[in-house]
N, C-alpha and C positions, 0 to 999 in steps of 0.2 A: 404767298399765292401758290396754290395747288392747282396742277394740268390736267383736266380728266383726262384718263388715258382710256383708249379705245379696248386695247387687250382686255379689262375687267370686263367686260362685256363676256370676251371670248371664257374667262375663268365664270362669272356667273351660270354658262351654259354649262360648264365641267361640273359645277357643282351639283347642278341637278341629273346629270345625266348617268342613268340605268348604268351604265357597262364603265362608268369611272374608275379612272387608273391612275397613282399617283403623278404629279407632275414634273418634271423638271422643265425651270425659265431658264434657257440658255440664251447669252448676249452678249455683247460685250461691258467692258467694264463703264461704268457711272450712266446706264442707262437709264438707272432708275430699278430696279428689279427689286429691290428690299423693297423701297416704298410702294411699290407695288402689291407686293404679298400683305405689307402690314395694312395698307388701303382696302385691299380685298378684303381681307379678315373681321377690318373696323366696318365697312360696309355688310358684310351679307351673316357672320355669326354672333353668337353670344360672346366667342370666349376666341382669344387668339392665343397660340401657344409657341413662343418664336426660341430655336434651340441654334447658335451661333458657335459652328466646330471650330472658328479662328477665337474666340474670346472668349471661349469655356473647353478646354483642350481635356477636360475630363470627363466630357461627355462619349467620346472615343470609346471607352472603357465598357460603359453597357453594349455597347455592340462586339467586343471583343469578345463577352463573354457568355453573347445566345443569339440565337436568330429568330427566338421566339417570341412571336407579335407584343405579345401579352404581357411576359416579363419585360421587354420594354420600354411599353407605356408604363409601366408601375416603375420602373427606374425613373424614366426621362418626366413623372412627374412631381421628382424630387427637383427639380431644377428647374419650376414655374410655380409661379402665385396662381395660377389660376386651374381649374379644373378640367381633363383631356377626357372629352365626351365625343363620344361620335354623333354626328349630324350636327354638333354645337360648338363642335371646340376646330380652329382652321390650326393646321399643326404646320410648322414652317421648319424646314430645316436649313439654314442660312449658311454660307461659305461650306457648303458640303463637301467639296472637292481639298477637304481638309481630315477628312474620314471617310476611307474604302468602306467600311463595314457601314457607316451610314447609309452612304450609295447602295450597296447589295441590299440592303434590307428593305429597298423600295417593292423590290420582288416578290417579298413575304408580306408586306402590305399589302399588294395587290391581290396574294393568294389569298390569305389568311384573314384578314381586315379592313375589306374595301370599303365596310359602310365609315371607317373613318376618311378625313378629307387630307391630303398630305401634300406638299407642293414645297419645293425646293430648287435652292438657285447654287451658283457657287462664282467666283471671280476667275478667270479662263476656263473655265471647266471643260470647255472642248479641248483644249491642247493638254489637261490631266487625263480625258481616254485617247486622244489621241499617243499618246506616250503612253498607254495602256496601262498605267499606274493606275488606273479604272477601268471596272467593266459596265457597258450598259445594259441592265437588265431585258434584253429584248424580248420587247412583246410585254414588257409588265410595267411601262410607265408609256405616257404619251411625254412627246417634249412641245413645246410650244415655245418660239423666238420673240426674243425681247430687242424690240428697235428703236431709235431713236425717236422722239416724237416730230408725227409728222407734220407738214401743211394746214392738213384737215384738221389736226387738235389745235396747231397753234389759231388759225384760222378762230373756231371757236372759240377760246379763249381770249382774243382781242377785241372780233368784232361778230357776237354770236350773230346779230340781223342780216348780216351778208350769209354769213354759212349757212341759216339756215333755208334763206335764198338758193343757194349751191344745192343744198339736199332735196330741194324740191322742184328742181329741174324737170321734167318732164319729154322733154323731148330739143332737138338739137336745133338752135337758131342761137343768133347772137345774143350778146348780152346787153342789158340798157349799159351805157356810157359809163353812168354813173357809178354803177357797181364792178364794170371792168375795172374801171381806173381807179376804187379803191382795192380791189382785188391785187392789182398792179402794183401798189403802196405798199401793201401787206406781205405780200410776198418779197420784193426785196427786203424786206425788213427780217423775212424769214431767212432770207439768202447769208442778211449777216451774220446770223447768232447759229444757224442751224439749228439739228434737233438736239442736243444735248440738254437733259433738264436742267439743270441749271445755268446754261445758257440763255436759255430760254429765259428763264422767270423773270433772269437778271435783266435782261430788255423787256422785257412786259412790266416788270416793274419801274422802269424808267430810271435805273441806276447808270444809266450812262454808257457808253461805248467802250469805255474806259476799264469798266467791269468786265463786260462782258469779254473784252480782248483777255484779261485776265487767267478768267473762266477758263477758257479754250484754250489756253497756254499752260496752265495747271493741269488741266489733262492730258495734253502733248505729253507735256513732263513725266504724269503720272507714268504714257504708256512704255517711255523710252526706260523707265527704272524695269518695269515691267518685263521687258524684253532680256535688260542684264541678271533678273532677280529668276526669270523661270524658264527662259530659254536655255538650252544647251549652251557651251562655252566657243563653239567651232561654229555656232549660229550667228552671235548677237551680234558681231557687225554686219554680218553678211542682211538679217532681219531691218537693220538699221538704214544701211543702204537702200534697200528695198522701198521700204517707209519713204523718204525721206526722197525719194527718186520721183515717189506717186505725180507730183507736178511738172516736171519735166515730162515725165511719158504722157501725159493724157496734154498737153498740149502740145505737142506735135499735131501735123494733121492728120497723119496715120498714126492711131493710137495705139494701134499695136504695140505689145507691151516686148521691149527688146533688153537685153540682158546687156550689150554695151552702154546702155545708157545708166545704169544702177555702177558700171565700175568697167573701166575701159581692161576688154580682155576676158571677163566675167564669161562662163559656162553655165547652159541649164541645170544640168547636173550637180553644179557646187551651189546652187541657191535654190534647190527644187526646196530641202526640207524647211528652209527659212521661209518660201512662200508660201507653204503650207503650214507655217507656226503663226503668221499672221491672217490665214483663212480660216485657221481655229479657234484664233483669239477672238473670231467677228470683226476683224480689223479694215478688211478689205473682201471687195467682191471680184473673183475671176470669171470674165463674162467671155464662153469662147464662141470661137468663126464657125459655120458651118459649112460642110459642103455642099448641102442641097435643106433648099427651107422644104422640109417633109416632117410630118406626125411620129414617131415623137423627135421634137426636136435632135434629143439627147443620142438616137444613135447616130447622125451625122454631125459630130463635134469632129474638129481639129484638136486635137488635143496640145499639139503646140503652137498653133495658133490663139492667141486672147490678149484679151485686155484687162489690166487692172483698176478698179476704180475704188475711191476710200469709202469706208461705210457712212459717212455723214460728210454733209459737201460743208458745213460752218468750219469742221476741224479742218476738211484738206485747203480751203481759206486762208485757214489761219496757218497751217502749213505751209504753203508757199507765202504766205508773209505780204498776202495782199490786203492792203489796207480799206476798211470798209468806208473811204471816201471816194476810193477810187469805184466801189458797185454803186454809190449813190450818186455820183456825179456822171457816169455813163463813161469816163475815159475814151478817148480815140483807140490808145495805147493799149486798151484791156480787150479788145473784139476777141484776140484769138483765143484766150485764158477765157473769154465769157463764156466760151461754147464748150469748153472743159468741165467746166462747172453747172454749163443749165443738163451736159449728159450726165453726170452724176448725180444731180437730182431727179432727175428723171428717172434711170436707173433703180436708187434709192426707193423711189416711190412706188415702181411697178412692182417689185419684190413679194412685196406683201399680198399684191392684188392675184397672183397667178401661182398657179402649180408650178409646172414646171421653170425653172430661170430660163430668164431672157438671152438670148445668142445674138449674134450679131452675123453678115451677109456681107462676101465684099470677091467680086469678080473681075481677078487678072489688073489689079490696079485702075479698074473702069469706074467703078462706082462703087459704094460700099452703104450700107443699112445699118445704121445705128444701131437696132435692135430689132429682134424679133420675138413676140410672145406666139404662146400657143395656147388656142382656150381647146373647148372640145373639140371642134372638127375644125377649126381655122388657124392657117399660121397669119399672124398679120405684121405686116411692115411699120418699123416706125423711125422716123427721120427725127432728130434735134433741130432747132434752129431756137438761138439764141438773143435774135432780134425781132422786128417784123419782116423784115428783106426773107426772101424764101426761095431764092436763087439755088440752081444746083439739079443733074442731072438724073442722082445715084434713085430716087424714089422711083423718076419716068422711065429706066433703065430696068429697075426690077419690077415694075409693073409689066412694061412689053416684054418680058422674057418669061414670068411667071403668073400674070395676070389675077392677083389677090381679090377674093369678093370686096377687104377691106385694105384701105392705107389710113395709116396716122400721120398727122404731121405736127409739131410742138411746136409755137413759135410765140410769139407775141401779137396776133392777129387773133379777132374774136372768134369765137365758138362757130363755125359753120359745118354743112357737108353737101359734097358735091359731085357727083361721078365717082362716088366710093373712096373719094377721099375727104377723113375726118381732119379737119384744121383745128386742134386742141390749143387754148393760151395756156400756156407752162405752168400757171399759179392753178391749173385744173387736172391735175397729171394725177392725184390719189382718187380722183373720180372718172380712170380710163373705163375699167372694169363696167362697170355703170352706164357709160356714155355708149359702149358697146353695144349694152343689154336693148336699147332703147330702138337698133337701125331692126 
């Protein structure tokens, strides 16, 4: 089973478009990114040309020894079967962050050679410029993020007649029963496996839970090798801890992300680089407090105020080591962990829909805002709730104090709006953007 992925869409338009710049897919690791490029390639050109700097280490070489566009191509197409045309051939340069001279030569592509098509991924590749053992060519490549798949693909891929239901919403009332309550099915099912593609397929495919626990365990695995194999030596436990902390912090009810909690006695200062070797890797999202929700969000951050959440809520699941009978059975036990988890998906989901990231609002211990997005002239409030209960004061607190045209609320209760507040059910969170467009 193959997921269409939404992103091709977004490379389709790169390919056509006048002022094309080579690509870099930055993401985390097993998100899918190679099959991605080779999808793109098998989809829109004649000829795919894929140059792997981990599994052909001799490829190195031609970039060592020119930066000229031309001598290039004539090197690098000694190392394909197939023919490097421009407008025909998708040229891939795969585990990049395996060759500096690869990297810089994106520059001279864009100068020199832009009617060819170039797109390139690499495995952490942010935390290789972030250790500046790479430069990014600024200004001569566009980057575009690779994420987990979300709702809305798996959505389609189960039960296209619902989603395409969803996409043809038109304006805000409820939903018929029928289709809430499959919508409702779907998505906890989405909640077990997450977005990792092969998490994914392996429950769509109906391989059993069994797999799928697997799945998401093998990539724990993978990340923690990862952490010993490319992290600094004075990082990897400190990186470790951190990780491995993410379920602890985010269930509290002030999620505020606190450093006694990752290691009792723990300094900002001695796990600043470790947090920022897993905000490189895409591991995790640092979502911070503001001090006044104002346009652009970004110059009133706390800077040491925030929260941390994991980039896919399957894996921080399977992180804390909650077993997927306990989100199908509803647990008594599970309330406070639920709402950990429906704000990381949520979270997850709004990422993609908005420029700027989401902050979060919390005054004097009185109330606190989940999140807050900013489109173009609105900041708007959004509240989690991870049942249908919608008890809680912190939304009617920041409304009388700052009076928003709009509020969200996430819960488990159907699609309405009412006095400027959007009541969103959870399994609808990659269609906020949308829901917006509409009041």
């Amino acid at each position: 089973m193959e997921i269409r992925r939404d992103i091709i869409d977004v490379l389709k338009r790169w390919m056509i478009s006048e002022n094309r710049k080579p690509i870099i897919l930055k993401g985390s690791r097993q998100t899918g990114k190679t099959w991605v490029m080779r999808e793109f390639g098998m989809q829109c050109f004649e000829y795919t040309a894929e140059f792997n700097f981990d599994k052909t280490t001799e490829l190195a070489e031609i970039f060592e020894k020119t930066k000229d566009v031309k001598r290039i191509l004539n090197d690098l197409s000694l190392f394909t079967d197939v023919p490097i045309v421009s407008g025909k051939t998708l040229i891939i340069f795969d585990e990049i962050q395996e060759c500096n001279g690869a990297f810089n030569s994106l520059k001279y592509f864009c100068e020199d050679a832009s009617e060819y098509h170039i797109i390139a991924a690499g495995s952490l590749l942010g935390v290789a410029i972030k250790k500046k053992t790479m430069s990014v060519p600024v200004g001569k490549v566009e980057i575009l993020s690779m994420r987990p798949i979300s709702f809305k693909e798996f959505l389609r891929q189960s039960d296209e007649k619902i989603y395409s239901f969803i996409e043809n919403i038109s304006k805000i009332e409820p939903l018929p029963e029928i289709i809430f309550n499959r919508l409702s099915e779907e998505h906890k099912r989405y909640q077990l496996c997450g977005g990792m593609p092969e998490a994914v397929v392996s429950l769509l495919d109906n391989r059993g839970m069994g797999v799928v626990e697997n799945v998401l365990q093998n990539i724990l695995d993978l990340y923690t090798l990862d952490f010993s194999k490319y992290a600094d030596s004075i990082d990897i436990a400190r990186i470790n801890n951190i990780w491995n902390s993410l379920p602890s912090q985010l269930a509290k009810e002030n999620k505020k992300f606190i450093y006694k909690v990752v290691k009792t006695g723990a300094r900002a200062r001695e796990y600043e680089d470790a947090l920022l070797w897993l905000e490189e890797a895409g591991l995790v999202y640092r979502v911070f407090c503001v001090t006044k929700p104002a346009i652009p969000l970004s110059a009133y951050r706390d800077i040491a105020a925030f929260k941390l959440y994991a980039f896919d809520s399957g894996l921080l699941r399977r992180l804390s080591r909650l077993s997927p009978e306990v989100i199908l059975s509803g647990h008594l036990g599970f309330i406070e962990f639920k709402g950990a988890l429906a704000e990381n998906a949520v979270l997850q989901s709004l990422l993609p829909q908005f420029d700027e990231k989401p902050c979060y609002w919390s005054s004097e211990n009185k109330a606190e805002i989940d999140f807050l997005v900013q489109t173009a002239s609105l900041i708007i409030p959004i509240e989690v709730k991870s049942e249908s209960r919608v008890s809680g004061k912190s939304l009617s607190v920041y409304h009388a104090k700052f009076a928003p045209e709009i509020r969200i609320r996430f819960s488990m209760n159907n699609l309405k709006q009412e006095n400027g507040l959007i009541n969103l059910p959870s399994f609808l969170v990659d269609w906020t953007k949308k829901i917006i467009e509409m009041i």
